[in-house]
TORTIKOL-356708 format. One line per field, with one value per residue (C-alpha): residue number from 1; x, y, z. Coordinates in Angstrom, 3 decimals. Layout:
REM TORTIKOL-356708
n: [NUM | ...]
px: [X | ...]
py: [Y | ...]
pz: [Z | ...]
END
This chain:
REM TORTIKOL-356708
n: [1 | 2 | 3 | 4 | 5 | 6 | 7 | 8 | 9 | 10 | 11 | 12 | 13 | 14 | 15 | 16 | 17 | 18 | 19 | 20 | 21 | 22 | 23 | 24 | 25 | 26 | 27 | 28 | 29 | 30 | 31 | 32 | 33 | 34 | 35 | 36 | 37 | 38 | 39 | 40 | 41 | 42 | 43 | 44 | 45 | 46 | 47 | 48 | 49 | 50 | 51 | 52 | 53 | 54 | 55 | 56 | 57 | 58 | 59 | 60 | 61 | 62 | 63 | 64 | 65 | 66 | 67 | 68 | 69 | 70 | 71 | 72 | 73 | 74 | 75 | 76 | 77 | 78 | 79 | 80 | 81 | 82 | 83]
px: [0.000 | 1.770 | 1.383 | 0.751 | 3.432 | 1.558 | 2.456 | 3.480 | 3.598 | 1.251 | -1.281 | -2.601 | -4.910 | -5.854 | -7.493 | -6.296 | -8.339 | -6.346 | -8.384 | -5.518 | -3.517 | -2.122 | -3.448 | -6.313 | -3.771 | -1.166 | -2.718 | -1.359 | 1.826 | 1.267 | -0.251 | 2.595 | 5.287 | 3.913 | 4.216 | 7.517 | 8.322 | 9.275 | 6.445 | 3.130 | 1.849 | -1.130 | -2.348 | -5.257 | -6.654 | -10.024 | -10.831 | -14.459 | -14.088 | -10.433 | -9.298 | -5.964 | -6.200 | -3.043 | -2.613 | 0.859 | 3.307 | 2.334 | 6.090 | 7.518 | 5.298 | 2.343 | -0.306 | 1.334 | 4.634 | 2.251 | 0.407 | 3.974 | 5.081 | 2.116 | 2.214 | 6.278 | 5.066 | 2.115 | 4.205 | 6.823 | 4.264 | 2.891 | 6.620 | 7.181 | 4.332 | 4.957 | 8.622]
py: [0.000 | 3.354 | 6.009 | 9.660 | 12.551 | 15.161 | 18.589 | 19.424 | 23.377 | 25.164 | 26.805 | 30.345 | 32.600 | 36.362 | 38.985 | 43.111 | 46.069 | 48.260 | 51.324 | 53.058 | 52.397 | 55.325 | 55.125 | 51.862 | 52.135 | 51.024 | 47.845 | 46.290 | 46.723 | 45.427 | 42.265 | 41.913 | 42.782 | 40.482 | 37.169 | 37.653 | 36.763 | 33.156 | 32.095 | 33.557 | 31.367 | 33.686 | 37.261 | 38.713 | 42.231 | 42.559 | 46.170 | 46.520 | 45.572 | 47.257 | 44.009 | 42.124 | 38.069 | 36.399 | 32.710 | 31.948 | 29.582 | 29.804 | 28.246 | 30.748 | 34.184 | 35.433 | 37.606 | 40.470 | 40.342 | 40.446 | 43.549 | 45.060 | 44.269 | 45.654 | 49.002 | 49.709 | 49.204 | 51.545 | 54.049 | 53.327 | 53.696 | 57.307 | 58.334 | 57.247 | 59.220 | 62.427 | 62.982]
pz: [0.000 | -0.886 | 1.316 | 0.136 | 1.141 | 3.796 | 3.002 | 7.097 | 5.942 | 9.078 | 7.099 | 8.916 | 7.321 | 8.121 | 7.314 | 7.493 | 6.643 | 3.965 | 4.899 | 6.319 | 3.297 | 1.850 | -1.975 | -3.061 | -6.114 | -3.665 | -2.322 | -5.746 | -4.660 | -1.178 | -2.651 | -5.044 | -2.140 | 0.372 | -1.870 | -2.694 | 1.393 | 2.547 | 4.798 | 2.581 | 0.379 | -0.928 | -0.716 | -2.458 | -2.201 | -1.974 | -3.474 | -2.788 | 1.133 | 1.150 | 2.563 | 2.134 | 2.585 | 3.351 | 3.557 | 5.450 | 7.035 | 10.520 | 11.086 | 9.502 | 10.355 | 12.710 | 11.762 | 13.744 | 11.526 | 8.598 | 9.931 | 10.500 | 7.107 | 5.749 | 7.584 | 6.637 | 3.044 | 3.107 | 4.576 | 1.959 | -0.835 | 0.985 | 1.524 | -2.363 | -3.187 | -1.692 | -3.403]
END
């Protein structure tokens, strides 16, 4: 009988208002940002409920080091903005 390989990746999911966000043209970049880090496996902006879903490694990050990741680049995309 063969067995089947488990995938033992922790999955965690969350959910983070992107009202605050600088610029709705900016949650894009967020999105695009935030998948390019070890540990999420999925983020999708949700424009009509200004929402950002992340599915992530709970091994690797918490939902709190997401929320921090995700308020240095909103202030990087208002800083970027400004100049």
């Amino acid at each position: 009988m063969a067995t089947k390989k488990r995938n033992l990746k922790r999955d965690g999911n969350a959910i983070f208002s992107l009202a605050n966000c600088a610029q709705p043209s900016g949650y894009v970049t967020v999105e695009k940002q935030l998948r390019k880090i070890q540990g999420i496996n999925e983020a999708i902006v949700d424009h009509a409920a200004h929402v950002l879903v992340v599915n992530f490694d709970s091994t690797r990050l918490t939902a709190p080091d997401i929320r921090n990741l995700i308020t240095t680049l909103s202030h990087d995309l208002a800083a970027q903005k400004v100049k």
